[in-house]
C-alpha positions in Angstrom: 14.4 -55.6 18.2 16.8 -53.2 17.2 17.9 -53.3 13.1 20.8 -53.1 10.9 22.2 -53.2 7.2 24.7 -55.0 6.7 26.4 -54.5 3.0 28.4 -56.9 1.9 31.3 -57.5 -0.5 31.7 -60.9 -2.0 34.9 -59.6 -3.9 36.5 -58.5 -1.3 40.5 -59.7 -0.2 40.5 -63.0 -1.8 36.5 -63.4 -2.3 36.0 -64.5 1.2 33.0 -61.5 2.3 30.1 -64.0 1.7 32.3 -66.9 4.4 32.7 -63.9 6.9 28.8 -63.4 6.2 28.2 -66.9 7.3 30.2 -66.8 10.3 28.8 -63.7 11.8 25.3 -63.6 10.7 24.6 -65.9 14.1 25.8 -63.1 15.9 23.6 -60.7 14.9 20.7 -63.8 15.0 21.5 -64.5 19.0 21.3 -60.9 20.0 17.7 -60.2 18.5 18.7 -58.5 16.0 17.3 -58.2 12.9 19.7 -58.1 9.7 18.9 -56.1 6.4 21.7 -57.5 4.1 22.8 -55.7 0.6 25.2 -57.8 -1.5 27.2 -55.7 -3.8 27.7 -56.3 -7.3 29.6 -53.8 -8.6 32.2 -51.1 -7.6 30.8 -48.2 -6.4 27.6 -50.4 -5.6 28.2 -49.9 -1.7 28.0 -46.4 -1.7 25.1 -46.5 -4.2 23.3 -48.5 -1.3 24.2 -45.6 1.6 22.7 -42.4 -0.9 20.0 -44.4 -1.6 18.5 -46.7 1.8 16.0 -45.7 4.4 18.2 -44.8 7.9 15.0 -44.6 9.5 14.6 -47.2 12.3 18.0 -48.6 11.8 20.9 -48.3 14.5 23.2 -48.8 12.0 25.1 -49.9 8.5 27.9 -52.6 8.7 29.7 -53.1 5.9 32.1 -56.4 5.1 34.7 -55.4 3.0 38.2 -53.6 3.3 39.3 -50.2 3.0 37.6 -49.7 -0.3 34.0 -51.0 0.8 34.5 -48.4 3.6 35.3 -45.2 1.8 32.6 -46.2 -0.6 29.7 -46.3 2.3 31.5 -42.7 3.8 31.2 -41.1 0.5 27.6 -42.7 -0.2 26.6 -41.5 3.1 28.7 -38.0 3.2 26.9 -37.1 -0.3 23.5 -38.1 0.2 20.8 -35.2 -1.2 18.7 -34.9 2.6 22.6 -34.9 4.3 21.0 -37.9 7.0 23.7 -39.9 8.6 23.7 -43.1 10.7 27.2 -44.9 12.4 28.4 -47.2 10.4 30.6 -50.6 11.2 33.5 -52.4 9.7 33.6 -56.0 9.9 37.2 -56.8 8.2 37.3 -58.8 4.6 39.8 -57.2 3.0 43.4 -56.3 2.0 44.8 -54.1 3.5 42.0 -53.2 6.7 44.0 -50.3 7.5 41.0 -48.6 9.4 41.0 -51.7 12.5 44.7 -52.5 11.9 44.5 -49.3 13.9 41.2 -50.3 16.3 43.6 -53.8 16.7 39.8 -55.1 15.5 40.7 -57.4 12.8 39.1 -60.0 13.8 35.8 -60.6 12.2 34.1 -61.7 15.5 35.2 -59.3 17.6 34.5 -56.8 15.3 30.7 -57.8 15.2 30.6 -58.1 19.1 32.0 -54.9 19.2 29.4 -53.3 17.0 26.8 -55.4 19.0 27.4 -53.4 22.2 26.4 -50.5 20.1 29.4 -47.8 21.6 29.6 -44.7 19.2 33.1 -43.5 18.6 33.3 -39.9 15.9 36.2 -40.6 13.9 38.3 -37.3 11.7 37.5 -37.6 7.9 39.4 -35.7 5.4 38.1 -33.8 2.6 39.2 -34.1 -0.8 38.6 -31.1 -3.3 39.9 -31.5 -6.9 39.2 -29.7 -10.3 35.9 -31.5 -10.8 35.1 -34.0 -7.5 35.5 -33.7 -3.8 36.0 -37.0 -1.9 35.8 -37.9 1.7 38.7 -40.4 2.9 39.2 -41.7 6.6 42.5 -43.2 5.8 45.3 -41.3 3.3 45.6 -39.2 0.3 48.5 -40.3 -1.4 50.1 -38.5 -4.0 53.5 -38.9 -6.4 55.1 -42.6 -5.5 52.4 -43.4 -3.0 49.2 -43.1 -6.2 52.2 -44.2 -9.1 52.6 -47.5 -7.0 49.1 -48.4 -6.8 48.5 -48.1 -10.4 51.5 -49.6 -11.3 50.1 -52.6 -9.1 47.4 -53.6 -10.3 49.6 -55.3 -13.3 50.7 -57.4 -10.9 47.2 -58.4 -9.0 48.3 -62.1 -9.7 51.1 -61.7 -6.6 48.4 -60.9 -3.9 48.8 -58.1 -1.7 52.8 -57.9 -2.1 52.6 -56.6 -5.8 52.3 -53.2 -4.0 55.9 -53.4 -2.5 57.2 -54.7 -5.4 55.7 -51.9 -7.5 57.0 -49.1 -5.0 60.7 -51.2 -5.3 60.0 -50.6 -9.5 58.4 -47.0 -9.0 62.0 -45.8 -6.8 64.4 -47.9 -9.3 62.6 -45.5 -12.3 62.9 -42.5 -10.7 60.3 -40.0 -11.9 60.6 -36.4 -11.5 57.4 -34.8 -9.8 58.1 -31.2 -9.3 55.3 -29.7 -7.4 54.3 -26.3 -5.4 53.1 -27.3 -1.8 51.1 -25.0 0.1 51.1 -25.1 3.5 50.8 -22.4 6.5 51.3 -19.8 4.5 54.4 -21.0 2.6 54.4 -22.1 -1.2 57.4 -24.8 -1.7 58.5 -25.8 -5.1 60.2 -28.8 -4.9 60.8 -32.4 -6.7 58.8 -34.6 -3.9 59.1 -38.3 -4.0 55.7 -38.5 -2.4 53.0 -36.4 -0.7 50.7 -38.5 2.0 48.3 -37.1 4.2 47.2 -40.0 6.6 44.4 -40.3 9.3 45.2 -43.6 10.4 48.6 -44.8 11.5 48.4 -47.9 9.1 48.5 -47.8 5.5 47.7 -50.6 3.2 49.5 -54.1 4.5 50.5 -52.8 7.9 52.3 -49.9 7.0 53.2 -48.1 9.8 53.3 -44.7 7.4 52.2 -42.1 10.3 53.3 -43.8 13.2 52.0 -40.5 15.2 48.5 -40.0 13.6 44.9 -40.8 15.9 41.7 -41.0 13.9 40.3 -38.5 16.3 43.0 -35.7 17.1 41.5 -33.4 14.3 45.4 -33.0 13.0 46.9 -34.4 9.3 49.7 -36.6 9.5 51.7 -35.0 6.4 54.7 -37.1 5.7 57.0 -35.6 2.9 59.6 -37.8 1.3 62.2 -35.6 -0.1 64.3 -36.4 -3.5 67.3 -38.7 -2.8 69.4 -40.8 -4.3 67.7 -44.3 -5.3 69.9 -46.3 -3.2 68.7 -44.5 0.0 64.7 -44.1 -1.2 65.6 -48.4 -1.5 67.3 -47.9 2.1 64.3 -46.2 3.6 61.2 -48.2 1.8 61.8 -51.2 4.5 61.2 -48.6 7.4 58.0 -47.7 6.5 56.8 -51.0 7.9 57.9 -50.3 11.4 57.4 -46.1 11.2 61.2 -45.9 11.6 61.1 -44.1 8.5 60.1 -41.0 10.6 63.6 -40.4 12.0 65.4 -40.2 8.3 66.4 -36.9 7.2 64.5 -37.4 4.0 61.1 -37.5 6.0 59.5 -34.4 6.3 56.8 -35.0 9.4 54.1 -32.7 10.0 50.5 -32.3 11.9 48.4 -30.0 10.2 44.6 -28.7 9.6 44.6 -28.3 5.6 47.1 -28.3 2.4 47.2 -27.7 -1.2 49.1 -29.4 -3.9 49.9 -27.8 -7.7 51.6 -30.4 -9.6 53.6 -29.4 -12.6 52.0 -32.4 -14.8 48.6 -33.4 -13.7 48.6 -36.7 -11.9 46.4 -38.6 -10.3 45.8 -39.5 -7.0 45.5 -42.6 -3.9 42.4 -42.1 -1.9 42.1 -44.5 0.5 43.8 -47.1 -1.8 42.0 -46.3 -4.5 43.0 -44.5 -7.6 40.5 -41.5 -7.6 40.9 -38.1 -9.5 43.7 -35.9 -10.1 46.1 -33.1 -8.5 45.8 -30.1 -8.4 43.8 -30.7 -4.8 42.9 -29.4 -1.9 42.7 -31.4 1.1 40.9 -30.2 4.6 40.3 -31.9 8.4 37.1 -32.8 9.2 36.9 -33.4 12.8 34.5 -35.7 14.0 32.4 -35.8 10.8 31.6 -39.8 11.0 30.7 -42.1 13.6 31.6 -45.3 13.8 30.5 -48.9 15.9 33.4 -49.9 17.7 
């Protein structure tokens, strides 16, 4: 009989983990399979669970979550003290689910039947270093507008997953300055940057098509650069990120790269795969291959 975790995330979305539970537990059940299931009660609780759980004799950990639940069990896993790993699988409950918008593997079921058939894909993870943490993320580090946008957000939880377009609308109408010194291949840039993202994944939060270019497997960066504009063409270009035909403007820098470093002027903080998690100065590195996932 072959085992698995499965963590859980009753929060997650709009509350609706523990439904998902019941739907695909009977999966698991009619493939003699035998479930191990963590329920997670507080942030940070999933990747509590991955430092701390026996791999031993288990094919695998599933989460049901989004994005967050997911960096949380990558980090938990990617930080335990005896560096054991297992694949993991992501069986879609949240938000944004930018991770299978890209493995077109929304869909809880066919999520779990994937994981059933028990095919091991490595997946590219980049590596995070700041002042005082390193993360892992498999999805972006966002900084200037794309970390401002989040945190201005979560005022606005109340709207459901479009506060975070109206917040980037607010965010380009205010029109910070973020003067920062980019180092890449050599060059240091000092410039007034809208916003820095480095993406793994094509899709960012709600279908955003931010790296239209970018595999989860390539070993390369997606950098996308938005250069200082006037508002009324930042407002112009915002729509295009939906539909990656914000790659062709002549604000968009587009670039596939290995590693980067960011100095801010002011210290600011940071989007890590949609979360907000430490501050710049940072460096950021490709880890090819690091995790392996069930899909």
């Amino acid at each position: 009989m072959r085992k698995f975790y499965l963590i859980v995330n009753p929060v997650s979305g709009v509350k609706k983990g523990l439904n998902i539970l019941h739907k695909i537990k009977p999966l698991f059940e009619n493939s003699n399979t035998e479930l191990n299931i963590l329920e997670t009660k507080f942030p940070g609780h999933a990747e509590k669970y991955m430092q701390s759980i026996n791999y031993d004799g288990y094919e695998g950990v599933c989460g049901i979550g989004g994005d967050g639940t997911f960096f949380e069990m990558i980090n938990g896993m990617l930080k335990r003290d005896d560096q054991d790993s297992i694949p993991m699988g992501l069986i879609s409950a949240g938000t944004g689910n930018a991770l299978m918008y890209d493995l077109d593997c929304l869909d809880p079921i066919k999520a779990t039947n994937k994981i059933l058939k028990g095919k091991i894909r490595p997946i590219d993870i980049i590596k995070v270093e700041t002042d005082s943490e390193s993360y892992f993320a498999f999805n972006v580090v966002g900084w200037g507008l794309a970390a401002d946008a989040v945190k201005l957000a979560e005022s606005f939880r109340w709207l459901g997953g479009i506060r975070y377009n109206l917040a980037v609308v607010i965010e380009l109408i205010i029109g910070r300055q973020r003067i920062s010194k980019l180092l890449l291949d050599g060059e240091n840039r000092e410039e007034d940057f809208i916003l820095i993202i480095a993406c793994n994944t094509v899709h960012t939060g709600k279908a955003m098509k931010v790296a239209p270019y970018a595999k989860i497997d390539d070993g390369k960066i997606d950098l996308v650069i938005v250069k200082k504009a006037s508002k009324l063409k930042l407002l112009k270009l915002f729509p295009k990120l939906f539909n990656g035909e914000h790659v062709k403007s002549d604000l968009v820098e587009y670039l596939q790269v290995k590693n980067f470093s960011l100095r801010p002027k002011n210290r600011s903080q940071l989007n890590i795969d949609g979360e907000l998690l430490g501050y710049a100065p940072f460096d950021v590195t490709m880890k090819p291959g690091l995790v392996k996932i069930l899909n």
